[in-house]
MARBA-3410 file (N, C-alpha, C, O; in Angstrom, 1 decimal):
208
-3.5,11.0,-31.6,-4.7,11.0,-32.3,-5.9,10.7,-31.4,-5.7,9.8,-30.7 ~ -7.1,11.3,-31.3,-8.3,11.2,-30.3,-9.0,10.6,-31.1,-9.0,10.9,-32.3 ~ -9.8,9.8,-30.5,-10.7,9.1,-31.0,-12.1,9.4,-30.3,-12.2,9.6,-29.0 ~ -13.2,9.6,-31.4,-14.3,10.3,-30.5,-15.4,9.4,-30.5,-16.0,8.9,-31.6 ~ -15.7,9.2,-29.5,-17.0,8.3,-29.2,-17.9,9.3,-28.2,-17.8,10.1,-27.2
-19.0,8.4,-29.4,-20.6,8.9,-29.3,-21.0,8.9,-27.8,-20.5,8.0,-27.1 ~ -21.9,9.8,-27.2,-22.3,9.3,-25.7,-23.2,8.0,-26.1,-24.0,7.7,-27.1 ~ -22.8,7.4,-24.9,-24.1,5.8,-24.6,-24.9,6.4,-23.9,-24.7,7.3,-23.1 ~ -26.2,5.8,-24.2,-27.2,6.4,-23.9,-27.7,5.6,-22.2,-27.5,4.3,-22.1 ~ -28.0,6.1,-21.3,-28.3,5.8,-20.1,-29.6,4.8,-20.3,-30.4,4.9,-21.3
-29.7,3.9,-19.0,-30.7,3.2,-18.5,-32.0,4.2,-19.0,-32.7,4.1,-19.9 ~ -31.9,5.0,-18.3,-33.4,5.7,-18.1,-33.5,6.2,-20.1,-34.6,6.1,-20.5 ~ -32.8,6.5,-20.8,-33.4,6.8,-22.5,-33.4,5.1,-22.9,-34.0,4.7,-23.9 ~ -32.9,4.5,-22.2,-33.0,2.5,-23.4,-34.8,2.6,-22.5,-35.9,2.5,-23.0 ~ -34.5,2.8,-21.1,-36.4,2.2,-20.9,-37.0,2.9,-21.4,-38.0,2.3,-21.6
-37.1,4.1,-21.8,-37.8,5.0,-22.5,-38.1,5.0,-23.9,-39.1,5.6,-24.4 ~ -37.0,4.3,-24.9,-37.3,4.7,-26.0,-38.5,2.8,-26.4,-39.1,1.9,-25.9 ~ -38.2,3.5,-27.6,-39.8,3.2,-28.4,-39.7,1.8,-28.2,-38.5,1.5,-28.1 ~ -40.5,0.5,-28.1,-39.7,-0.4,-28.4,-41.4,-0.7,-29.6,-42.5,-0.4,-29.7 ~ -40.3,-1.5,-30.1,-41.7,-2.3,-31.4,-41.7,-3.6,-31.5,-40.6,-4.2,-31.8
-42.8,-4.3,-31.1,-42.9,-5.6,-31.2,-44.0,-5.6,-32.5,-44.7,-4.8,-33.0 ~ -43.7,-7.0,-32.9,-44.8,-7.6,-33.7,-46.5,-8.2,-32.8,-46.7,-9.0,-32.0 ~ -47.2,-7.4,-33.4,-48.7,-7.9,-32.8,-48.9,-9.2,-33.1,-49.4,-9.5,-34.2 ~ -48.4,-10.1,-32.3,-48.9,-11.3,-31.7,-50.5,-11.4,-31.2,-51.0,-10.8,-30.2 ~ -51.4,-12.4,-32.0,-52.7,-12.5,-31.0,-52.6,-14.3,-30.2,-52.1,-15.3,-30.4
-53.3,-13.8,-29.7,-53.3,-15.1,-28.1,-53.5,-16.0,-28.9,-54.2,-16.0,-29.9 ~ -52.9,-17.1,-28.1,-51.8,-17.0,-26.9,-50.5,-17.3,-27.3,-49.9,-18.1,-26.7 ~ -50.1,-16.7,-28.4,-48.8,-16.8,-29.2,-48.3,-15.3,-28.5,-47.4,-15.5,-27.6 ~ -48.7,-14.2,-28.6,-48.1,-13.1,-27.5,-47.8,-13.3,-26.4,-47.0,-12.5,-25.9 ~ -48.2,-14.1,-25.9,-47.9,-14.6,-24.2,-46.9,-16.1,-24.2,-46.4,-16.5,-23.2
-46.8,-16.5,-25.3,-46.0,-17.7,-25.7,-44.5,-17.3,-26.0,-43.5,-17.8,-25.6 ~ -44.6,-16.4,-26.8,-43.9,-15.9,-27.9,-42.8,-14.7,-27.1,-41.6,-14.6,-27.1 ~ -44.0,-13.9,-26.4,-43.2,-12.4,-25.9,-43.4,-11.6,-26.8,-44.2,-12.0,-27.7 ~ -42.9,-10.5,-26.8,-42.2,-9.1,-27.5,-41.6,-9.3,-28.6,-40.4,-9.0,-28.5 ~ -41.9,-9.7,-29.5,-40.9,-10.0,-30.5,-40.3,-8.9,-31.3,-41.1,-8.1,-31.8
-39.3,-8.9,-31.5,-38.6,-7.4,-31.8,-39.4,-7.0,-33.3,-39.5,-8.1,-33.8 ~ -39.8,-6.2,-34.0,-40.5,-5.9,-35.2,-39.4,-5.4,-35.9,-39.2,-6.0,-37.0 ~ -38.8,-4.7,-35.7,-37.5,-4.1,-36.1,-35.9,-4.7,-36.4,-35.2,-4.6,-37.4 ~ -35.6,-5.4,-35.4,-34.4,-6.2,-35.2,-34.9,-7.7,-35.6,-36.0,-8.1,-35.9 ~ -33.5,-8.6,-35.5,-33.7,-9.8,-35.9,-33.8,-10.4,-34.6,-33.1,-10.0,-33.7
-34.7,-11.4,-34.3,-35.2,-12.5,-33.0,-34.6,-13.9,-33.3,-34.2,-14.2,-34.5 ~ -34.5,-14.7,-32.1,-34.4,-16.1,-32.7,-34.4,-17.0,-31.3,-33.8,-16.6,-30.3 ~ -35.0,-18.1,-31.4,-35.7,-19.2,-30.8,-35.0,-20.3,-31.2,-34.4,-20.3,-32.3 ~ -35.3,-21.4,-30.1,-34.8,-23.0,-30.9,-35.8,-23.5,-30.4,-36.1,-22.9,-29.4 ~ -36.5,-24.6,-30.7,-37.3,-25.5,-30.2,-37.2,-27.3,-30.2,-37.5,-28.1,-31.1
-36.6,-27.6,-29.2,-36.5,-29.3,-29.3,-37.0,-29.7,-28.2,-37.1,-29.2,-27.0 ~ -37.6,-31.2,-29.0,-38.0,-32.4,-28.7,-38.3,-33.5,-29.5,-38.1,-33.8,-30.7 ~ -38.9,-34.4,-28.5,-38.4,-36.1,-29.2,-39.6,-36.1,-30.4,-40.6,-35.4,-30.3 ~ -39.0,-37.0,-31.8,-39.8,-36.8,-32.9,-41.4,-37.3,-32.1,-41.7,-38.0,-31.2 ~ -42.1,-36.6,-32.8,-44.0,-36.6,-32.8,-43.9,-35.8,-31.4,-44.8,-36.3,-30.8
-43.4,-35.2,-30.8,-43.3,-34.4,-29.6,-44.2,-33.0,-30.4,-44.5,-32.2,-29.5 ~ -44.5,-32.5,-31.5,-45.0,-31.5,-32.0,-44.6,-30.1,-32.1,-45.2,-29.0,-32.1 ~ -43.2,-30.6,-32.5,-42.2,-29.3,-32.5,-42.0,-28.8,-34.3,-41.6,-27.7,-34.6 ~ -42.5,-29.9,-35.2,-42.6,-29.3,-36.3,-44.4,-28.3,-36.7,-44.8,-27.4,-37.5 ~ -44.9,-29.0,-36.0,-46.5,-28.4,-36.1,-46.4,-27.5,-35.4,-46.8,-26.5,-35.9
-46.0,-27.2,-34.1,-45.5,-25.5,-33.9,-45.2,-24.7,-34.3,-45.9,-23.7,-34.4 ~ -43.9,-24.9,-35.0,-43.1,-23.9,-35.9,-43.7,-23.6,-37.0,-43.4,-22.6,-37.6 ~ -44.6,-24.7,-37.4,-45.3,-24.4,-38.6,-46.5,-23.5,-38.2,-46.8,-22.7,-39.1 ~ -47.3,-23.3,-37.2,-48.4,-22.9,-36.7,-47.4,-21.3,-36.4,-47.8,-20.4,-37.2 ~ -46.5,-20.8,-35.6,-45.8,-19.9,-35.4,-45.2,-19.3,-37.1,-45.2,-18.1,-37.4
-44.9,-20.0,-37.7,-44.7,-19.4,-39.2,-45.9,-18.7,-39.7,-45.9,-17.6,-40.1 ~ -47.0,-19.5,-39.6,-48.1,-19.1,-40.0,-48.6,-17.5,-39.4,-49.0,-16.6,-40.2 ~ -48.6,-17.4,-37.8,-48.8,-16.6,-37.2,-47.5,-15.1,-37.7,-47.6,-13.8,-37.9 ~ -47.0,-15.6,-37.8,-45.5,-14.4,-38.2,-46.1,-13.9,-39.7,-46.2,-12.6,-39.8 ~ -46.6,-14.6,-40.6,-46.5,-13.9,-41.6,-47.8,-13.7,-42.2,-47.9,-13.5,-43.4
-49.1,-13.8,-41.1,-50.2,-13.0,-41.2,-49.9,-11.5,-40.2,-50.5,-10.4,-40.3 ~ -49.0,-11.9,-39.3,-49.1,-10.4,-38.5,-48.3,-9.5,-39.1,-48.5,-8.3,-38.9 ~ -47.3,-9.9,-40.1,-46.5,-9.0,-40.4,-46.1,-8.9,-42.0,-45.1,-8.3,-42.4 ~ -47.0,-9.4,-43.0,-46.9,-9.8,-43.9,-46.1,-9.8,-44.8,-45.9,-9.2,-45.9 ~ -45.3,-10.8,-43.8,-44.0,-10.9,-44.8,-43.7,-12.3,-44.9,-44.1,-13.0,-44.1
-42.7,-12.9,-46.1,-42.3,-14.1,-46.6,-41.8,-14.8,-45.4,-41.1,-14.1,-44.6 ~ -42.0,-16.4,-45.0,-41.6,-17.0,-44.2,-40.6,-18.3,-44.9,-41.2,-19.2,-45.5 ~ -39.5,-18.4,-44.9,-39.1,-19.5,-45.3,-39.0,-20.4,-44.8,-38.2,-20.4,-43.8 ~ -39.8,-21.8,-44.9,-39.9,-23.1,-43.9,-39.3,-24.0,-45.0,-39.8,-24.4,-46.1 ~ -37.6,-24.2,-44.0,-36.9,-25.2,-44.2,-37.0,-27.0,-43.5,-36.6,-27.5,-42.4
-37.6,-27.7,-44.5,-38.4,-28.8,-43.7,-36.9,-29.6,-44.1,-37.0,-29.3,-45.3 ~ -36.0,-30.1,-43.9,-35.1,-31.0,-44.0,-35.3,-32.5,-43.3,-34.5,-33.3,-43.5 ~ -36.2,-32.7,-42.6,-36.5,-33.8,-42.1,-37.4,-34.7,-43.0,-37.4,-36.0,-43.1 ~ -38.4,-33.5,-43.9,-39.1,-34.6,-44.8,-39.0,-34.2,-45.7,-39.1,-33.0,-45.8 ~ -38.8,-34.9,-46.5,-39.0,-34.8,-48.0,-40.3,-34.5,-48.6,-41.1,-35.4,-48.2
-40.7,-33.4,-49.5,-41.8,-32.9,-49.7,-42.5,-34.3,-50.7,-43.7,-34.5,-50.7 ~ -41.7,-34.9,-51.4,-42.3,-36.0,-51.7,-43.3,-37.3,-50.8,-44.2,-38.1,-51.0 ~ -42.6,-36.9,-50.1,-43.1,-37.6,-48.9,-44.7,-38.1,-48.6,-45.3,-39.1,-48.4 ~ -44.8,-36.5,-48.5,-46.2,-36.2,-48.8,-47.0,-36.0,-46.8,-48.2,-36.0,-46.5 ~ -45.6,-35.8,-45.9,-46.0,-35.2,-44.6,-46.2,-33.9,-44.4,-46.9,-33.4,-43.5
-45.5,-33.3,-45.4,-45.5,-32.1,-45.0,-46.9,-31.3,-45.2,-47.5,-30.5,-44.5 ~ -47.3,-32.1,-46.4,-48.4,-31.9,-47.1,-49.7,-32.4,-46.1,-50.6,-31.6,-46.1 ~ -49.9,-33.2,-45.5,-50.6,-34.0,-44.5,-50.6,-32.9,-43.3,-51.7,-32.4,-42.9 ~ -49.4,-32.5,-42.6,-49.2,-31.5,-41.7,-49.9,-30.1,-42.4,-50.7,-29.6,-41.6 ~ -49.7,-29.4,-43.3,-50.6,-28.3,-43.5,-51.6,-28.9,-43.4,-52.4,-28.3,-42.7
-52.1,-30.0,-43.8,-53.7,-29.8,-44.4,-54.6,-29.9,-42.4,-55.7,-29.5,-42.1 ~ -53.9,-30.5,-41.7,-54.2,-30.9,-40.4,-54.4,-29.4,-40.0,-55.5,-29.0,-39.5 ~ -53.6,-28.6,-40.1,-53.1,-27.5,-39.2,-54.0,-26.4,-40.0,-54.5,-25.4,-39.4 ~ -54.2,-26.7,-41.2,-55.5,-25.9,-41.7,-54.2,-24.3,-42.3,-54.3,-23.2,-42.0 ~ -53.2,-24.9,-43.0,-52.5,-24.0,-43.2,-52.1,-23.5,-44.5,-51.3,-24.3,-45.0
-52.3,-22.6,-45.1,-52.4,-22.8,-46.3,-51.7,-20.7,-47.0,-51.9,-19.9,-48.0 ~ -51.4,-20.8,-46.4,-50.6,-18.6,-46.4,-49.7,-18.9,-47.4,-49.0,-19.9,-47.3 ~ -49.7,-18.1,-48.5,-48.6,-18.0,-50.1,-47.4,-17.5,-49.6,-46.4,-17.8,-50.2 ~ -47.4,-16.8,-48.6,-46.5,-16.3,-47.8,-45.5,-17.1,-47.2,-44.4,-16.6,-47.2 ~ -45.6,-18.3,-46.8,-44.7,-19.3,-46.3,-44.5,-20.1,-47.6,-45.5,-20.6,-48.2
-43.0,-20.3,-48.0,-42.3,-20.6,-48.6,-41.6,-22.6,-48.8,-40.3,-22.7,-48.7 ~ -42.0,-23.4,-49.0,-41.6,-24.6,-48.1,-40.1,-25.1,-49.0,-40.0,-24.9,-50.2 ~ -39.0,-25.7,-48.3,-37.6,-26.0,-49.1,-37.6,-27.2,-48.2,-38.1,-27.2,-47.0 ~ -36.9,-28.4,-48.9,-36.3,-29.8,-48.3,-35.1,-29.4,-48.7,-35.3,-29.2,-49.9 ~ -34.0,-29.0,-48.4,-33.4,-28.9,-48.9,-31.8,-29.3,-47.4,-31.4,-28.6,-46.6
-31.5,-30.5,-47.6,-30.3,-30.7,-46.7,-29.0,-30.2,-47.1,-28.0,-30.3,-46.4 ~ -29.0,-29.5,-48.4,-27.7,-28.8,-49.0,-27.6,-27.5,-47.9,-28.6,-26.8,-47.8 ~ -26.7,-27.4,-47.3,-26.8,-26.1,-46.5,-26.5,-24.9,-47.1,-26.7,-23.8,-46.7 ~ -25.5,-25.3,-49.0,-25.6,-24.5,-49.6,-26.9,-24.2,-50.1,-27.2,-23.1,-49.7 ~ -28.0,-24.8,-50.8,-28.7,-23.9,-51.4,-29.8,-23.5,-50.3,-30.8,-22.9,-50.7
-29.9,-23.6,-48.9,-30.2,-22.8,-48.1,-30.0,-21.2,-48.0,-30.7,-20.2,-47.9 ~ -28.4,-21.3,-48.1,-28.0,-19.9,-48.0,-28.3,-19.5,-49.5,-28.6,-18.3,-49.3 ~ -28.4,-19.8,-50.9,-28.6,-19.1,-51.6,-30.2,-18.9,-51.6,-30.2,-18.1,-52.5 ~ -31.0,-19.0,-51.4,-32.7,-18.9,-51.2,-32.6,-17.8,-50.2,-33.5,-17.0,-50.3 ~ -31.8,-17.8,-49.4,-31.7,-16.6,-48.1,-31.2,-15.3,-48.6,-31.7,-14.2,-48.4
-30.2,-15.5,-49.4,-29.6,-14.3,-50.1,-30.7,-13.3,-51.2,-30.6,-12.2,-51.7 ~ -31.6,-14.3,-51.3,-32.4,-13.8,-52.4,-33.3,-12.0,-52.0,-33.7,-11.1,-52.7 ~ -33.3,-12.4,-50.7,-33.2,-10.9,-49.9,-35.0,-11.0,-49.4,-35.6,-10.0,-49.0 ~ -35.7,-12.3,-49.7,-37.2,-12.1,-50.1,-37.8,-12.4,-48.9,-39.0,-12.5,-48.8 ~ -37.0,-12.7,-47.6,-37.6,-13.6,-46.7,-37.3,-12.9,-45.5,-36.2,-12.4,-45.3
-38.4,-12.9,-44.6,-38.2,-12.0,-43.0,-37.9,-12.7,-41.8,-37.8,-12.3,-40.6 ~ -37.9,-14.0,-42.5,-38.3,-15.1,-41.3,-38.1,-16.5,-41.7,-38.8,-17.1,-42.5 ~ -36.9,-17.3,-40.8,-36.5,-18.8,-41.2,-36.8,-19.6,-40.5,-36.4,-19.6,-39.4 ~ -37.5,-20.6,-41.0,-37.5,-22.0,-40.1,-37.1,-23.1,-40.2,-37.8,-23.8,-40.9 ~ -36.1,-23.6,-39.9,-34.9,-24.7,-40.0,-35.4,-26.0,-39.2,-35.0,-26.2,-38.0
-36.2,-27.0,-39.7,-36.7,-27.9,-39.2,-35.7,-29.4,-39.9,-36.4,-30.1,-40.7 ~ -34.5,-29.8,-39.8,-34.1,-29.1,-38.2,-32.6,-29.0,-38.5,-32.1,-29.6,-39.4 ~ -31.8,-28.3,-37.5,-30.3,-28.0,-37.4,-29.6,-29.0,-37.5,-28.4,-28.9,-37.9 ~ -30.0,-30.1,-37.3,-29.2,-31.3,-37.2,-29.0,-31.8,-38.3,-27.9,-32.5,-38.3 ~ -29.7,-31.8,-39.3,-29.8,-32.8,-40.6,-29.3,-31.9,-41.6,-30.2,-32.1,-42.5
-28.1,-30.7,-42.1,-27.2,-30.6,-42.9,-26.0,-31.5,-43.1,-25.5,-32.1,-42.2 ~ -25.7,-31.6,-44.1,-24.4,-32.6,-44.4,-23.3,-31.9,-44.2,-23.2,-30.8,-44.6 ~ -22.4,-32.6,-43.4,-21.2,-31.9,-43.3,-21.2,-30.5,-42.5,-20.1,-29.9,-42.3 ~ -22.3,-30.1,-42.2,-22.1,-28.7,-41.3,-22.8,-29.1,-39.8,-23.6,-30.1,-39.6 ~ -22.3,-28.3,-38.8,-21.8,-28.2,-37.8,-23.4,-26.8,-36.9,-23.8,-25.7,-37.2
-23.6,-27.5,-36.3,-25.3,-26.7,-35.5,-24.5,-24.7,-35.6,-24.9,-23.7,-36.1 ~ -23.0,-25.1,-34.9,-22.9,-23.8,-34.8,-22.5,-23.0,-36.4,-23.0,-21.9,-36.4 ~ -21.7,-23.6,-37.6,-22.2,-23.3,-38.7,-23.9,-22.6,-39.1,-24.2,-21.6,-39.8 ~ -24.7,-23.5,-38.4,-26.6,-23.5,-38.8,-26.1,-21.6,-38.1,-25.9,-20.5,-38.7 ~ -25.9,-21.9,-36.6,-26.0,-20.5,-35.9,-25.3,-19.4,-36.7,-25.7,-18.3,-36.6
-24.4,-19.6,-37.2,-23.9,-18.2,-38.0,-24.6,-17.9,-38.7,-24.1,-16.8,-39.3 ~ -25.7,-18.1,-39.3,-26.5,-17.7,-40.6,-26.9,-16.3,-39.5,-27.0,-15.2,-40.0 ~ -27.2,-16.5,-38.3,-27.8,-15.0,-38.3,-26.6,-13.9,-38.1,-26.8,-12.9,-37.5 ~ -25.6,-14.1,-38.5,-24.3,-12.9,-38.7,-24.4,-13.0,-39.8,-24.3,-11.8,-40.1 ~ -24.5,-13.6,-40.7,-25.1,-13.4,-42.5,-25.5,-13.0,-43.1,-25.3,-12.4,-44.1
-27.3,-13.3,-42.2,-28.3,-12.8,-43.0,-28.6,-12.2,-41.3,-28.7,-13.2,-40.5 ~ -28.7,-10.7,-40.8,-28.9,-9.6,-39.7,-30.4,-9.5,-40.1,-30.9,-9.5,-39.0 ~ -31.5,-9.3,-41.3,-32.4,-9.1,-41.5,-33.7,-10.1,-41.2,-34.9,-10.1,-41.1 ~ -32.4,-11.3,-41.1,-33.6,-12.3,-41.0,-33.9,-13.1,-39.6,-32.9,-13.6,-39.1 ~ -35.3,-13.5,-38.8,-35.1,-13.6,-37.7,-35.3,-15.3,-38.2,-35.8,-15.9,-39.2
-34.7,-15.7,-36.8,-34.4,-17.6,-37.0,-35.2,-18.3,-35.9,-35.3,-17.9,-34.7 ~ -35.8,-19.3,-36.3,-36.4,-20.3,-35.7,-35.9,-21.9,-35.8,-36.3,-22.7,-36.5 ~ -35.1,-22.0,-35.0,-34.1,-23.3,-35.3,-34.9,-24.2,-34.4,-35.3,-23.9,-33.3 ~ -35.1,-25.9,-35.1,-35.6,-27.0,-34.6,-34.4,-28.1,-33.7,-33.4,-28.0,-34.4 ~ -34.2,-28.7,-32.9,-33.3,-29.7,-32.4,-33.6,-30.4,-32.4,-34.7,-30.6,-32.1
-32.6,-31.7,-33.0,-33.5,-33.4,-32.4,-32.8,-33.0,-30.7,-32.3,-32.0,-30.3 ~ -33.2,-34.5,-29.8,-32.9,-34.6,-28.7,-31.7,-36.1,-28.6,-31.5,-37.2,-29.2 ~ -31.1,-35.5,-27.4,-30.1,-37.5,-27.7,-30.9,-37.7,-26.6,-31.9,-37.1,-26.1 ~ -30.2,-38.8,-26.3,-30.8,-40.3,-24.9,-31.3,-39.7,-24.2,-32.5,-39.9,-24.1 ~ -30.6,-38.5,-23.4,-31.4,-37.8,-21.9,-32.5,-37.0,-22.6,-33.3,-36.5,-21.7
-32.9,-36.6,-23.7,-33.9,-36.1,-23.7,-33.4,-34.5,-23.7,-34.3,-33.7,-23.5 ~ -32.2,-34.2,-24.0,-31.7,-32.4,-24.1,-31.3,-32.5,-25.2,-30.9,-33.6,-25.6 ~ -31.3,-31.1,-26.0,-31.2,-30.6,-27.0,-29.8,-30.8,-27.4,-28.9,-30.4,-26.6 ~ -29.2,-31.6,-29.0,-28.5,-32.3,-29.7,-27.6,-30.9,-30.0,-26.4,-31.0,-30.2 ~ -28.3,-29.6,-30.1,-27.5,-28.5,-30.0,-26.6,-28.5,-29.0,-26.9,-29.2,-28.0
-25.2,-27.7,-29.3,-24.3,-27.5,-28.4,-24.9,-26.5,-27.3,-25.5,-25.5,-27.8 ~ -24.8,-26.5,-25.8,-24.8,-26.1,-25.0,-24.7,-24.0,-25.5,-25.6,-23.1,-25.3 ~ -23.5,-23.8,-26.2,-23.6,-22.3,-26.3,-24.5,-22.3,-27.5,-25.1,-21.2,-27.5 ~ -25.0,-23.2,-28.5,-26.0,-22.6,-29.6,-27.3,-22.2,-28.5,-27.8,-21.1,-28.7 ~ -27.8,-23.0,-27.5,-28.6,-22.7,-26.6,-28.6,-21.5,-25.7,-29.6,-21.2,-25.0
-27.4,-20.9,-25.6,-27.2,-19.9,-25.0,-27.5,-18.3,-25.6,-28.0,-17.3,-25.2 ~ -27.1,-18.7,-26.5,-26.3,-17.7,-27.9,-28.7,-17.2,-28.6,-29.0,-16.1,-28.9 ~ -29.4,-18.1,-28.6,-30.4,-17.8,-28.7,-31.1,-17.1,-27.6,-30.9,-17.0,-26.4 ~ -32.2,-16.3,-28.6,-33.0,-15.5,-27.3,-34.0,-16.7,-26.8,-33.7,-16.7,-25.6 ~ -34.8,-17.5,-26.9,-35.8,-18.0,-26.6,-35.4,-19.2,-26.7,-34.7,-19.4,-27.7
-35.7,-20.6,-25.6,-36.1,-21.8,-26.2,-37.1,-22.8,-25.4,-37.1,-23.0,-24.2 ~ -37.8,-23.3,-26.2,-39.2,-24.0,-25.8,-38.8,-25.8,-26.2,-37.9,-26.4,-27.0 ~ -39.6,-26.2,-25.4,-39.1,-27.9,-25.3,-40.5,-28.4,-25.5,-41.5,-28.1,-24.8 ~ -40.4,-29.3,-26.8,-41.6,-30.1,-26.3,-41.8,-31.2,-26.3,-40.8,-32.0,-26.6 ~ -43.0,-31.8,-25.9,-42.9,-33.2,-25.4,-44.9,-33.5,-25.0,-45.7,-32.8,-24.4
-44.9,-34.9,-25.6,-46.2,-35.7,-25.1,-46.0,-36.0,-23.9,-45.1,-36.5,-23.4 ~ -47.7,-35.4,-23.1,-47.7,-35.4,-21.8,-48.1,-37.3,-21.5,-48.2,-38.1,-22.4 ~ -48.3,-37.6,-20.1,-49.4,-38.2,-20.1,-50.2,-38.9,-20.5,-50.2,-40.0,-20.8 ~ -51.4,-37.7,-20.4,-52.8,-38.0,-21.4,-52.3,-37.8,-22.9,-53.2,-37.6,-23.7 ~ -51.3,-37.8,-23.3,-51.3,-37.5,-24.7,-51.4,-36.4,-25.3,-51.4,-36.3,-26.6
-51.4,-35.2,-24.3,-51.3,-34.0,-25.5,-50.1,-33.4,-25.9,-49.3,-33.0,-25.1 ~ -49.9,-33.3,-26.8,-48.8,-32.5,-26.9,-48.0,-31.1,-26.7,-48.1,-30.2,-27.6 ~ -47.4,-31.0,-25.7,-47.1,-30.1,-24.8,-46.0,-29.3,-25.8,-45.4,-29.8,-26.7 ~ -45.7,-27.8,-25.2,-44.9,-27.1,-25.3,-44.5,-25.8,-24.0,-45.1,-24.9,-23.6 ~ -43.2,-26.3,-23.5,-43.0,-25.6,-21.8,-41.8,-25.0,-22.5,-41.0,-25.6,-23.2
-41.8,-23.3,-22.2,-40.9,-22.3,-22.0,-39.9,-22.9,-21.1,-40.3,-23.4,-20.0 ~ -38.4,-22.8,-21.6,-37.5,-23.0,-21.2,-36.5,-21.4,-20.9,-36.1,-21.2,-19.8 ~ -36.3,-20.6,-21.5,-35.8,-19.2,-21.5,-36.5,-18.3,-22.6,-37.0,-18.6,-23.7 ~ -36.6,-17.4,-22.1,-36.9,-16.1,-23.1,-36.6,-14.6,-22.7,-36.9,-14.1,-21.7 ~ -36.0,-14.0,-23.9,-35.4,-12.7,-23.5,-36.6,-11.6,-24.1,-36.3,-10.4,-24.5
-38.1,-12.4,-24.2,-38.7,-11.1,-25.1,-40.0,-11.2,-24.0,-41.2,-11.2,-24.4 ~ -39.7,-11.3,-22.7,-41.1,-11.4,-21.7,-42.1,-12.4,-22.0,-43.3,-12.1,-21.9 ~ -41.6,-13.5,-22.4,-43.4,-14.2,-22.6,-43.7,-14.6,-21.1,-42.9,-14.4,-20.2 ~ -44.6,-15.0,-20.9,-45.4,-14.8,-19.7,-46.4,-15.9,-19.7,-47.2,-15.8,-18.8 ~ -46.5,-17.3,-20.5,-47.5,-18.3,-20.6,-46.0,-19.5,-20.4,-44.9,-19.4,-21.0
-46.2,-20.4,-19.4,-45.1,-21.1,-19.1,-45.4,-22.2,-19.7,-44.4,-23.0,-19.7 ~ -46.3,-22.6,-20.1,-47.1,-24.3,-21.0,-47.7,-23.9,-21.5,-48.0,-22.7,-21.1 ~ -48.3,-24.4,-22.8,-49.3,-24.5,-23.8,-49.5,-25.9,-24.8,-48.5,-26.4,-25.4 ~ -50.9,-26.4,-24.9,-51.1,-27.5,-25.6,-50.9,-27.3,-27.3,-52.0,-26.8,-27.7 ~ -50.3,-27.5,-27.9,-49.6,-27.2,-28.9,-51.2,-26.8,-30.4,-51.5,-26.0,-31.3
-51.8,-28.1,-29.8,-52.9,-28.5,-30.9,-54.1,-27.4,-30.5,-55.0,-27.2,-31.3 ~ -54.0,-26.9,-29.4,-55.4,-26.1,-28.9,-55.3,-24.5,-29.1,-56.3,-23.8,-29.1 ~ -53.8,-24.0,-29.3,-53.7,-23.0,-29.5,-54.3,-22.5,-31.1,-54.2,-21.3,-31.4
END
């Protein structure tokens, strides 16, 4: 019995064909890269708590779903909306888009059912660490689940200051950014890998 496979397409038609990013405006295009418009993307970002890795992701949610106007789900598991941080953090960040979605939600089940709902183009898991009973690389399979949706996964840090993620969840992502108070106190964010060309190697988190 023959089995027939399709020709692969050569180097010269992949650099050629179309590619579509999402219009990023500065300096999140240069932060960010090419982000696929079409396919699903995905990033992690860790650092030590007040390091400014949840007001990123929230400022990058914000950015994603004015450029592309689509639903953002921001999974805050670290605070409780009662809390009344999360609430403090938009009002700082001056953020306020109907479009981003906010869940506390440490059940990793009703995560996935809010994902299933088919409404959302874009997740932010603030943070991988704080599900019960599941496992970072469990968090990582959601993008074999949900293929439609692109992921922005948060890390705490242990003692040395590296990402509480397993070595291959770090791998297994396209992008990851580390951040951290400088110094003078600003709060930094330094490109660690990216597979979508970004091209800005630091950026002060609050000035962008």
């Amino acid at each position: 019995m023959t089995t027939f496979l399709p020709e692969l397409p050569s180097a010269a038609t992949v650099r050629q064909s179309n590619y579509l990013s999402i219009p990023l405006p500065s300096p999140y295009a240069e932060l960010l890269g090419k982000l696929p418009r079409q396919v699903q993307f995905s990033m992690m970002i860790y650092g030590e708590p007040g390091s400014g890795k949840s007001s990123l992701s929230l400022k990058i949610a914000n950015v994603l779903a004015k450029a592309t106007n689509k639903y953002v789900l921001y999974n805050a598991n670290e605070e409780p909306l009662e809390s009344g941080s999360i609430n403090l953090r938009l009002n700082m960040l001056n953020i306020n888009d109907t479009r981003i979605k906010i869940l506390d939600a440490r059940d990793f089940d009703i995560l996935q059912m809010h994902l299933r709902t088919g409404k959302y183009k874009f997740c932010v898991i603030d943070s991988l660490n704080n599900f019960e009973g599941v496992s970072d690389m469990d968090v990582l399979n959601l993008m074999q689940e949900f293929p439609n949706v692109s992921f922005i996964f948060l890390s705490m840090v242990d003692k040395q200051n590296k990402a509480k993620a397993t070595k291959t969840f770090e791998h297994l992502v396209f992008a990851v950014y580390f951040t951290e108070n400088s110094k003078t106190g600003e709060a930094i964010v330094r490109l660690k890998k990216s597979r979508y060309g970004a091209t800005l190697r630091e950026m002060n988190i609050f000035e962008a």
